[in-house]
N, C-alpha and C positions, 0 to 999 in steps of 0.2 A: 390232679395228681393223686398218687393212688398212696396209700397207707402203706408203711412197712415196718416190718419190728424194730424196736430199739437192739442197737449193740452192744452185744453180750462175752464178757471179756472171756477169753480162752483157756485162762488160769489164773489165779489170784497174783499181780505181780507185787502188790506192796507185800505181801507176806514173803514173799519169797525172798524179797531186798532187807527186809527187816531179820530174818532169818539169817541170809550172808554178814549182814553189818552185824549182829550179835555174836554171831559166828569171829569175826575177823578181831573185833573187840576183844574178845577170848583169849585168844590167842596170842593178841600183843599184851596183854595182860599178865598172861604166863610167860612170857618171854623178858618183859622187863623184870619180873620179879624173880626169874635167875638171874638174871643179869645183876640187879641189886643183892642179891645175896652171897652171889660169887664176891660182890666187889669187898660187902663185909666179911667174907671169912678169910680173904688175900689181909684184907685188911689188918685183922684181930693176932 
């Protein structure tokens, strides 16, 4: 059997999923927290 190179990944994928999920994280983040603010100022 003959030798072959080890496979070499095409582009880094955990960066790029850790990237979106920080991403998406964000984002609901900012989202409930108008949502909670709206609810207090209906509120007050």
């Amino acid at each position: 059997m003959e030798p072959r190179l080890t496979d070499i990944a095409l582009y880094p994928e955990g960066l790029r999923w850790t990237f979106i999920i920080f991403i998406g994280v964000f984002l609901l983040w900012g989202i409930v927290g108008l949502i909670i603010a709206e609810v207090r100022d209906h509120v007050a």
